[in-house]
VEXDOTOR-890245 format. One line per field, with one value per residue: residue number from 1; residue in three letters; x, y negated, z of N, C-alpha, C, CB in turn. Coordinates in steps of 0.05 Angstrom, whole numbers. Each point is the difference from the previous one (the first is absolute). Glycine has a CB too. Layout:
REM VEXDOTOR-890245
i (NUM,...)
aa (ALA,...)
n_u (X,...)
n_v (Y,...)
n_w (Z,...)
ca_u (X,...)
ca_v (Y,...)
ca_w (Z,...)
c_u (X,...)
c_v (Y,...)
c_w (Z,...)
cb_u (X,...)
cb_v (Y,...)
cb_w (Z,...)
This chain:
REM VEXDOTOR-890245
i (1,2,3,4,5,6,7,8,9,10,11,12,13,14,15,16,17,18,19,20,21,22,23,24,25,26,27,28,29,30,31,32,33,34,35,36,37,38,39,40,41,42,43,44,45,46,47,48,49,50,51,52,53,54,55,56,57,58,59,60,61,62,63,64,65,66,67,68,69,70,71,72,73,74,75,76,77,78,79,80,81,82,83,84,85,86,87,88,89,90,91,92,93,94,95,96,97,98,99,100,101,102,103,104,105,106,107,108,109,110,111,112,113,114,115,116,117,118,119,120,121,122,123,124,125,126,127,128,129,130,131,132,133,134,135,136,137,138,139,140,141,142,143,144,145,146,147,148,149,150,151,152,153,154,155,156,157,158,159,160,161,162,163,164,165,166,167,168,169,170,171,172,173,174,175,176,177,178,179,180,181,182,183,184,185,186,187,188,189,190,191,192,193,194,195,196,197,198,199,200,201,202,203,204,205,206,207,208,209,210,211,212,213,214,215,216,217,218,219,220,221,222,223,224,225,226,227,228,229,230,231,232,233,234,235,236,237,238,239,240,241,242,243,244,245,246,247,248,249)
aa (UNK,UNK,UNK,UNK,UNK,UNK,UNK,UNK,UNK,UNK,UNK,UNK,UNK,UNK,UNK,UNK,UNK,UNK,UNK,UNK,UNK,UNK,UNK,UNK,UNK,UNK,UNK,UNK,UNK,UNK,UNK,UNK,UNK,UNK,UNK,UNK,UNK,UNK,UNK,UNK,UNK,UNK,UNK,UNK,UNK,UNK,UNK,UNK,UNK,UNK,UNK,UNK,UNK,UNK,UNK,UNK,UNK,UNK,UNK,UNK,UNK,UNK,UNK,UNK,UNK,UNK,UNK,UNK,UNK,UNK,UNK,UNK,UNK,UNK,UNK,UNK,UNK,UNK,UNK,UNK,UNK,UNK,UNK,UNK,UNK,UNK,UNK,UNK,UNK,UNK,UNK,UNK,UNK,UNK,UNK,UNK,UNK,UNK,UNK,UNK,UNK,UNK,UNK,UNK,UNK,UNK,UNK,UNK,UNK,UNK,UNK,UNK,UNK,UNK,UNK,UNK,UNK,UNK,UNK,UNK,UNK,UNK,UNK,UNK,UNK,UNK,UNK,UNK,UNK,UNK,UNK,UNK,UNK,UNK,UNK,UNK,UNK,UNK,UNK,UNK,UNK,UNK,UNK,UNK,UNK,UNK,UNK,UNK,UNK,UNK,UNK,UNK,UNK,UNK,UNK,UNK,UNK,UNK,UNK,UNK,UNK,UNK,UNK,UNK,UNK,UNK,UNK,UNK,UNK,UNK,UNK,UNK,UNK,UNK,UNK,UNK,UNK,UNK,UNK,UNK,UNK,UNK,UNK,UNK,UNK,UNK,UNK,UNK,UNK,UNK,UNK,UNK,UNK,UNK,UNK,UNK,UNK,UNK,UNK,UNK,UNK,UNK,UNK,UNK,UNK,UNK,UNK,UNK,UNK,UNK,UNK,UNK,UNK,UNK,UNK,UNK,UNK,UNK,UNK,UNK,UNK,UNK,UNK,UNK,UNK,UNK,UNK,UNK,UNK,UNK,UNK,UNK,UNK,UNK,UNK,UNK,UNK,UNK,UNK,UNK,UNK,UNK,UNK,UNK,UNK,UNK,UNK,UNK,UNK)
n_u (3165,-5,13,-59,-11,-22,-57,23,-4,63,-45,-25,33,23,-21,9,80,24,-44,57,59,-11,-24,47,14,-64,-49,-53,-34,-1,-56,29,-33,67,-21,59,-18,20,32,0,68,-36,-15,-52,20,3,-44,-60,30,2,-33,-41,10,-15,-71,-2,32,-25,-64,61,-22,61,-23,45,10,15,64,46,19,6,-57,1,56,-12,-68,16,18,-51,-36,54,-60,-42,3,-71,64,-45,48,66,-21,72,5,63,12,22,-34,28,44,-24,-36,47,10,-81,17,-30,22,-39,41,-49,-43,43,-34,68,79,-14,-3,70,48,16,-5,-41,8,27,38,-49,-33,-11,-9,-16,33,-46,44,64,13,33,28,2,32,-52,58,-22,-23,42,43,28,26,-43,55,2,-32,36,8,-30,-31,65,-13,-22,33,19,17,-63,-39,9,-90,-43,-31,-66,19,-36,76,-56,-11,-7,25,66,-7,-5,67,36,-39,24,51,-10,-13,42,60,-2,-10,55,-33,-46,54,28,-63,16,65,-12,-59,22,18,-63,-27,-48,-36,-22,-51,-53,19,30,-35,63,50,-25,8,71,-10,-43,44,75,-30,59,35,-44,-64,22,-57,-16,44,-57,19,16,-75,-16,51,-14,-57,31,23,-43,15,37,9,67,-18,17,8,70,-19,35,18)
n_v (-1390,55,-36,-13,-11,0,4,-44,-29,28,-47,49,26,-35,6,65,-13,-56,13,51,-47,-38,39,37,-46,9,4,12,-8,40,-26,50,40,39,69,-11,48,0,26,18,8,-34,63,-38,-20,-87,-30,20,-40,-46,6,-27,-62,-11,15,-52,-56,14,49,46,54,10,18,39,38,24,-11,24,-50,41,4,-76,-14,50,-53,-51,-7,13,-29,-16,-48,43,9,12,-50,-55,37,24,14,18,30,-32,-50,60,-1,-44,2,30,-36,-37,22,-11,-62,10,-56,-51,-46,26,-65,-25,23,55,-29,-23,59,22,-32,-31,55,16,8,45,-41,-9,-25,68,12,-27,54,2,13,-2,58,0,57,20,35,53,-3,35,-61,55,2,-79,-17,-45,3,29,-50,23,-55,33,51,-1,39,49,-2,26,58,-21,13,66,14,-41,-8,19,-17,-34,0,-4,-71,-34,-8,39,-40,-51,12,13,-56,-21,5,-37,-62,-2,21,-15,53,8,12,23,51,-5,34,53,11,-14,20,42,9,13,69,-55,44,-18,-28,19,-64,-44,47,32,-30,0,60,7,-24,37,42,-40,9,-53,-21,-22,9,-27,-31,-46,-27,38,61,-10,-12,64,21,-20,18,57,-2,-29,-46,62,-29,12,-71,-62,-17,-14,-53,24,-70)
n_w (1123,-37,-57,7,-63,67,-43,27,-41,0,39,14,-4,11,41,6,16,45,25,28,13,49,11,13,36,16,-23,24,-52,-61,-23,-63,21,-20,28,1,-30,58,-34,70,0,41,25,-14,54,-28,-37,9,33,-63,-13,45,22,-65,9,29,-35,-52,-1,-23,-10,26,-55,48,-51,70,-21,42,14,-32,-6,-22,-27,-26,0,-16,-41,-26,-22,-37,15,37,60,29,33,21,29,-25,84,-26,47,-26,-39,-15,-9,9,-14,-20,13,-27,-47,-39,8,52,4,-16,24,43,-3,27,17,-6,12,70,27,-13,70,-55,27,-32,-81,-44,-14,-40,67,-21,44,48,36,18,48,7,-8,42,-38,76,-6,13,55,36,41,1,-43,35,60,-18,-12,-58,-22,-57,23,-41,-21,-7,49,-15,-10,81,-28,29,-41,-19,-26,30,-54,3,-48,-17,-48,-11,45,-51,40,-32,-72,42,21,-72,-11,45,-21,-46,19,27,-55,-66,-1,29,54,-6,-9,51,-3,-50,26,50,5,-34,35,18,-35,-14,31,-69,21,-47,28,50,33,-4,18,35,-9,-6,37,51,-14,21,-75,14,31,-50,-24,-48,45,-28,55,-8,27,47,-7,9,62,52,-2,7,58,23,8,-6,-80,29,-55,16,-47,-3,-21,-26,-7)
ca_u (-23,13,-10,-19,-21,-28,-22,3,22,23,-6,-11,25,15,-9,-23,9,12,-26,-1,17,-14,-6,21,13,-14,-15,-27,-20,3,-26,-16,-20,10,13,38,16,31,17,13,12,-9,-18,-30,-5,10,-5,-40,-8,2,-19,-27,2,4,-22,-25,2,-1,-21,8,2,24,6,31,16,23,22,24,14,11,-17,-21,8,14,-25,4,20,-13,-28,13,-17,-12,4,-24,13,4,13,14,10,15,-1,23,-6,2,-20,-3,18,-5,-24,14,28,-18,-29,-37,-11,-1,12,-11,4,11,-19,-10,32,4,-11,20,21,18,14,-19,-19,15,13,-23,-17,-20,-13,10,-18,-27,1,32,14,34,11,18,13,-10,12,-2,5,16,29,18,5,1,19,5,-21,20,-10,-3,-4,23,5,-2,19,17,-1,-16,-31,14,-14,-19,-12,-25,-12,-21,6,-18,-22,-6,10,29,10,-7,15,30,-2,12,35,13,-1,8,27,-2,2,25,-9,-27,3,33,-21,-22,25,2,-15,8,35,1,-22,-21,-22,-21,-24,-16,-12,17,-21,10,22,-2,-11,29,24,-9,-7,36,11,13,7,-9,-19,-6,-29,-22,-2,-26,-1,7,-17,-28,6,3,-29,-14,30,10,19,29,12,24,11,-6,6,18,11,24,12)
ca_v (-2,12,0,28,-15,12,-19,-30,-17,8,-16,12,13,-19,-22,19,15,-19,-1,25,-2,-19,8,15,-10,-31,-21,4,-18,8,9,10,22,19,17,11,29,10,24,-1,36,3,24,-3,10,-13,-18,-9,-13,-27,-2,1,-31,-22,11,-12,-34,-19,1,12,23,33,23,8,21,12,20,-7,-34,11,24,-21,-16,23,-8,-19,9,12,-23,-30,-16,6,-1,-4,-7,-27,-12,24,-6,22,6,-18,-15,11,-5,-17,3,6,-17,-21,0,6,-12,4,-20,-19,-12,-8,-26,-6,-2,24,6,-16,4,30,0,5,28,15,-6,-4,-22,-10,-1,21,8,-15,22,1,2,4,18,-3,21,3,16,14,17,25,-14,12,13,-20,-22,-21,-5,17,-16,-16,-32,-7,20,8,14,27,17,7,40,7,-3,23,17,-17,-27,8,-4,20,-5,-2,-20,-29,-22,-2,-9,-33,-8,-5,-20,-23,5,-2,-28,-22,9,10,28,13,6,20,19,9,10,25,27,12,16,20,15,9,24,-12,24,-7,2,-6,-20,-12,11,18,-12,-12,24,15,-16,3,36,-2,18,-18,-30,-28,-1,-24,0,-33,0,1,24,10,-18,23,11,-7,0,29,10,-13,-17,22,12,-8,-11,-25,-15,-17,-18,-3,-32)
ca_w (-18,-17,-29,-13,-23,11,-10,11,-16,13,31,27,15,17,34,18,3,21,23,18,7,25,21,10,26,26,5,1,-11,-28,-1,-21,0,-32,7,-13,1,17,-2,20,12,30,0,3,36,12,-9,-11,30,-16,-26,8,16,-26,-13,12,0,-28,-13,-8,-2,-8,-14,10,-10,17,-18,-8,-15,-35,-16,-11,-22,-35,-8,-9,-27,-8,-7,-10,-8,8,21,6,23,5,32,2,27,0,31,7,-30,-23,-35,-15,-22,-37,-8,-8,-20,-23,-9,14,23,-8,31,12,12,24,36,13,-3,26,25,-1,3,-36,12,6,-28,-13,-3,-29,5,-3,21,24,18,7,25,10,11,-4,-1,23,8,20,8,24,26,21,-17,-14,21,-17,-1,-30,-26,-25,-2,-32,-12,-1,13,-15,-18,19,-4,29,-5,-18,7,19,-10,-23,-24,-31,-21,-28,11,-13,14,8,-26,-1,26,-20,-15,11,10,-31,1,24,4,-34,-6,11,18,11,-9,34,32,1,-1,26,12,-9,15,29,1,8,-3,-17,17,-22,2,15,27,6,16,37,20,0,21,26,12,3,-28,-4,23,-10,-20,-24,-5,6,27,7,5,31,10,-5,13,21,2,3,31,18,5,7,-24,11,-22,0,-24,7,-27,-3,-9)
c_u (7,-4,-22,-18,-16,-30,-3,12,27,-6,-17,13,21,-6,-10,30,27,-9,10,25,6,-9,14,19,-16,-33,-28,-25,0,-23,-7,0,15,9,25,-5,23,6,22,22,6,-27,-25,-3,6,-18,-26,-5,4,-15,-35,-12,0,-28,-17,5,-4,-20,14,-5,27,-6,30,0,28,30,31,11,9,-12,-17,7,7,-33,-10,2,-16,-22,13,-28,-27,-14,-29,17,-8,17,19,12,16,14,26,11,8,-5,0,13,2,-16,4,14,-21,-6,-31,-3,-3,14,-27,-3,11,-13,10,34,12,0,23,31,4,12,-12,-18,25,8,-10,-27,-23,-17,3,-8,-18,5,31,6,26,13,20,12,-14,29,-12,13,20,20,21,-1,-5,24,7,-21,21,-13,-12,5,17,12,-3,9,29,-13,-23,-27,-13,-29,-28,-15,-21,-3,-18,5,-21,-25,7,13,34,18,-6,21,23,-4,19,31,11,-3,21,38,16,10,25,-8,-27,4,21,-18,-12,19,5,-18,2,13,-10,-32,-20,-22,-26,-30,-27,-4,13,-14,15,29,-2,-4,22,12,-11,9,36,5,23,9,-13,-20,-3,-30,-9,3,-29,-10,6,-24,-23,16,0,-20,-5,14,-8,21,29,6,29,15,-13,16,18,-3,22,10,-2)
c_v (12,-12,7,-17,10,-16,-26,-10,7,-24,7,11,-7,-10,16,4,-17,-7,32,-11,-20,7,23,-17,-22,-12,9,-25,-8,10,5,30,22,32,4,29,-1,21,6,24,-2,22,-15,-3,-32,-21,-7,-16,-39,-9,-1,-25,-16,4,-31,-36,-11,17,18,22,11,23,11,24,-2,21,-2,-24,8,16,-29,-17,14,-9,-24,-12,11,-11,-24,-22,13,17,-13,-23,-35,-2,20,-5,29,8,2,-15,7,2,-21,-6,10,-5,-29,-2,10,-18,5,-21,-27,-19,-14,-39,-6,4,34,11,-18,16,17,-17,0,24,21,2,7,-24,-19,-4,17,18,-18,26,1,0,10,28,-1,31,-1,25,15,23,12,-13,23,11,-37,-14,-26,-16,17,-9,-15,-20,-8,24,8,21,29,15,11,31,11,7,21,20,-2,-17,15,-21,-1,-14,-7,-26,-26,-17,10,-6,-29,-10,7,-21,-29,-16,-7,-28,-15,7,6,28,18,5,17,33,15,13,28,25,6,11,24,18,10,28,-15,17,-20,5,-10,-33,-13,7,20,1,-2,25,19,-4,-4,25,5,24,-23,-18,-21,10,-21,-5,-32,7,7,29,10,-9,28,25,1,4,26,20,-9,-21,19,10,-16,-23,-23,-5,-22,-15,-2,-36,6)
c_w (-27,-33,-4,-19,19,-10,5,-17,17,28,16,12,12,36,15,12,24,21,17,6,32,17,16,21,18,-2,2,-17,-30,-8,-32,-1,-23,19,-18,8,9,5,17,8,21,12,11,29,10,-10,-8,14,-14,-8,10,22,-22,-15,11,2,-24,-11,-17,3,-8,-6,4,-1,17,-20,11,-14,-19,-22,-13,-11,-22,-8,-13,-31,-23,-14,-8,-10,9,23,11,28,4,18,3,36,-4,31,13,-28,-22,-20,-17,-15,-22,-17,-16,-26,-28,-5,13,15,-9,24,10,13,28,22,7,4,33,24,2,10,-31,0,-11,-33,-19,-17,-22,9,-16,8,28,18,20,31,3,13,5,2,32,-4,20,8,21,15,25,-9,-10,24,-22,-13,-28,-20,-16,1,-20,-12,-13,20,6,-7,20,-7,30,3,-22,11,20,-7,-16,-13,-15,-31,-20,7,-12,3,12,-32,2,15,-20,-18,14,-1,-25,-13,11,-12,-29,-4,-1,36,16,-8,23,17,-4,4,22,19,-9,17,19,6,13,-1,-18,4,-17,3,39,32,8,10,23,13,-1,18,35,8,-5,-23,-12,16,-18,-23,-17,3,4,34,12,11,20,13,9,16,32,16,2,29,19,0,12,-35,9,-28,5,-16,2,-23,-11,-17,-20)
cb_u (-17,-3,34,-4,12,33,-18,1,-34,38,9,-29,-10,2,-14,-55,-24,14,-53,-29,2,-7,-37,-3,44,54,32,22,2,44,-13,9,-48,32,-41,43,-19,-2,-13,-41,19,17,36,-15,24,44,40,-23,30,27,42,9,29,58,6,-10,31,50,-28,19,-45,21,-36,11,-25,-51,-29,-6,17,34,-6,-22,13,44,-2,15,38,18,-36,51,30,14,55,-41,42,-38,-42,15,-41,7,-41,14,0,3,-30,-17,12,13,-19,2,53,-14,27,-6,21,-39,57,9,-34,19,-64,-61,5,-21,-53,-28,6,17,10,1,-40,-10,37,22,24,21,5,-10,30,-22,-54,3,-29,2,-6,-26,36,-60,33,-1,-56,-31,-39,-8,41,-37,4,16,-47,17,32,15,-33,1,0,-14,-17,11,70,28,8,70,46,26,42,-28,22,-51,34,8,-7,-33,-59,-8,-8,-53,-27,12,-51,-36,2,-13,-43,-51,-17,10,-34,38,31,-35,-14,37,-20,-40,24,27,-25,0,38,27,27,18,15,35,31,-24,-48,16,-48,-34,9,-28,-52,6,15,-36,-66,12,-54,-16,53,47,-20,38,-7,-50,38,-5,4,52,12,-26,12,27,-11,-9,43,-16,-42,-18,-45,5,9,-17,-40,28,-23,-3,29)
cb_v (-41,40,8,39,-2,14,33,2,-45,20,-33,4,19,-15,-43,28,31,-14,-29,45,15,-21,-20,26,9,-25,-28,28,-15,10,-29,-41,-36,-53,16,-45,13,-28,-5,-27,18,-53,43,29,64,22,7,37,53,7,31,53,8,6,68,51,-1,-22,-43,-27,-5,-10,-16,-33,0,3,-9,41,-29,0,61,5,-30,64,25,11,14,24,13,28,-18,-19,1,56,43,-12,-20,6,-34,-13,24,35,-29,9,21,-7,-3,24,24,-1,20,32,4,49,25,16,-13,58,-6,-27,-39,12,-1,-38,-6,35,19,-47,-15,-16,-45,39,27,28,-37,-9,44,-60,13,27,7,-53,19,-52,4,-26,-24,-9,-18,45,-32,7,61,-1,27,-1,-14,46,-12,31,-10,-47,-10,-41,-40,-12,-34,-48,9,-28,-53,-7,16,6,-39,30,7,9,23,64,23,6,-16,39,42,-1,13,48,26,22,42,50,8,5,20,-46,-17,-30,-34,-43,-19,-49,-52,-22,-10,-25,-31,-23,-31,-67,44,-38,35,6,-9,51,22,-40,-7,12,-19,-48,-2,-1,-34,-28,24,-12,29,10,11,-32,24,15,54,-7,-33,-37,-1,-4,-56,-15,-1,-26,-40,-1,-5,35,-41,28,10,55,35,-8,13,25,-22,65,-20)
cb_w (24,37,-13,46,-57,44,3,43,-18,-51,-17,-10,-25,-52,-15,-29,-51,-27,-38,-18,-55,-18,-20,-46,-26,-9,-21,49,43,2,47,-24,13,-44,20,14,-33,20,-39,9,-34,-4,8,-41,8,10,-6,-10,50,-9,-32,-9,43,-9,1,32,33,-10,7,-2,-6,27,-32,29,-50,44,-45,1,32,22,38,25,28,10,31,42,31,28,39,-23,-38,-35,-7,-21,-8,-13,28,-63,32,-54,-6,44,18,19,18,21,27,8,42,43,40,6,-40,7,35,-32,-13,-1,-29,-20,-9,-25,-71,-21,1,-52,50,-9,41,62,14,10,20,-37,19,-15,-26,-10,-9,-43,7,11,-16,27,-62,30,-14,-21,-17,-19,-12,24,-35,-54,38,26,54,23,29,-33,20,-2,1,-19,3,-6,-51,41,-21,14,11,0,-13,23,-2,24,8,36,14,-16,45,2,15,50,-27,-2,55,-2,-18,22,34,-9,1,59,48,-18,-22,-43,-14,-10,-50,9,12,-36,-34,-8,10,-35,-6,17,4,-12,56,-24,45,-3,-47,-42,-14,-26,-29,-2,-9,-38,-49,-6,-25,62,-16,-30,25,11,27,-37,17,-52,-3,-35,-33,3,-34,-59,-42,-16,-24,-63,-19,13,10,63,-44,37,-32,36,-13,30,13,-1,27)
């Protein structure tokens, strides 16, 4: 939830803006009639469908400004106090973080902190998350055995894999996944993983759609990606596209 002067009072904004948050994970039967402003970097295709079920249960109106997550928190920052935003849905928690360390955000009430794993929120209770994902490993069912699948993303950095691995350095959800590393392992180490991929000539790929499909077509053996992508791929190929998605520990 964010800071803002907006025309509403700040306690409207507020409750409206804890009311959207709620209903997002769930509840029903919210009944004021106002309209917010959401500043989504989530793409439209996924989330109107959201916004438009919450519409229809509580009376609320969503006003949603699509965008780039980092494009929409510099925007943020930007407008500082006078920020039209009541709702920021980011589309990982990066931002938020920088959303955090400014000051924009507010804490969120309990009811709506309870429903989130502790894991899954933040620890000041400034955000929480909505929906999940996980990072695997796309490989080439028919070029990789299973048996050779790395256990862990340390395993990469073996020479063997040298030149066989994809990439999308500049994608969001693969700066959220070093974030991640740098958290969990800290910044010597996360720096050990980025070097040694390095070492190993990692092919570079705009995005994560375009990985998998590399890797069906054995332009590559392994892939860094969301797990959701081999999915749309699958739908479009088949169930013979030759890529699947490993977990690693």
């Amino acid at each position: 939830m964010l800071r803002t002067r907006s025309a509403r009072s700040a306690r409207t904004a507020a409750l409206l803006a804890s009311l959207t948050l709620v209903a997002l994970l769930g509840l029903q039967g919210l009944a004021f009639a106002q309209e917010i402003v959401v500043y989504s970097g989530r793409s439209e295709a996924l989330v109107a469908p959201v916004f438009e079920r919450f519409t229809q249960a509580t009376g609320i109106r969503v006003v949603a400004r699509y965008g780039d997550t980092a494009q929409l928190a510099a925007a943020i920052l930007e407008e500082g106090q006078r920020s039209p935003a009541d709702l920021f849905f980011a589309q990982d928690a990066g931002a938020l973080g920088a959303l955090a360390a400014a000051g924009r955000l507010e804490v969120l009430p309990s009811h709506v902190l309870d429903r989130v794993d502790p894991r899954l929120r933040s620890p000041e209770g400034l955000w929480v998350g909505i929906t999940a994902r996980a990072r695997v490993i796309a490989y080439n069912t028919e070029l990789v055995p299973a048996e050779a699948l790395p256990q862990s993303i340390w395993d990469l950095l073996d020479p063997r894999w040298r030149g066989q691995i994809g990439w999308a350095p500049t994608n969001g959800s693969f700066q959220a996944f070093v974030t991640a590393l740098r958290v969990l392992e800290g910044d010597d180490r996360a720096e050990e993983w980025l070097r040694g991929m390095l070492a190993n000539q990692p092919r570079s790929y705009a995005n994560n759609r375009a990985i998998v499909d590399a890797v069906g077509r054995g332009e590559i053996l392994l892939g860094l990606v969301n797990h959701y992508y081999l999915f749309q791929l699958l739908a479009q190929y088949g169930e013979d596209f030759p890529a699947r998605n490993h977990h690693t520990r």
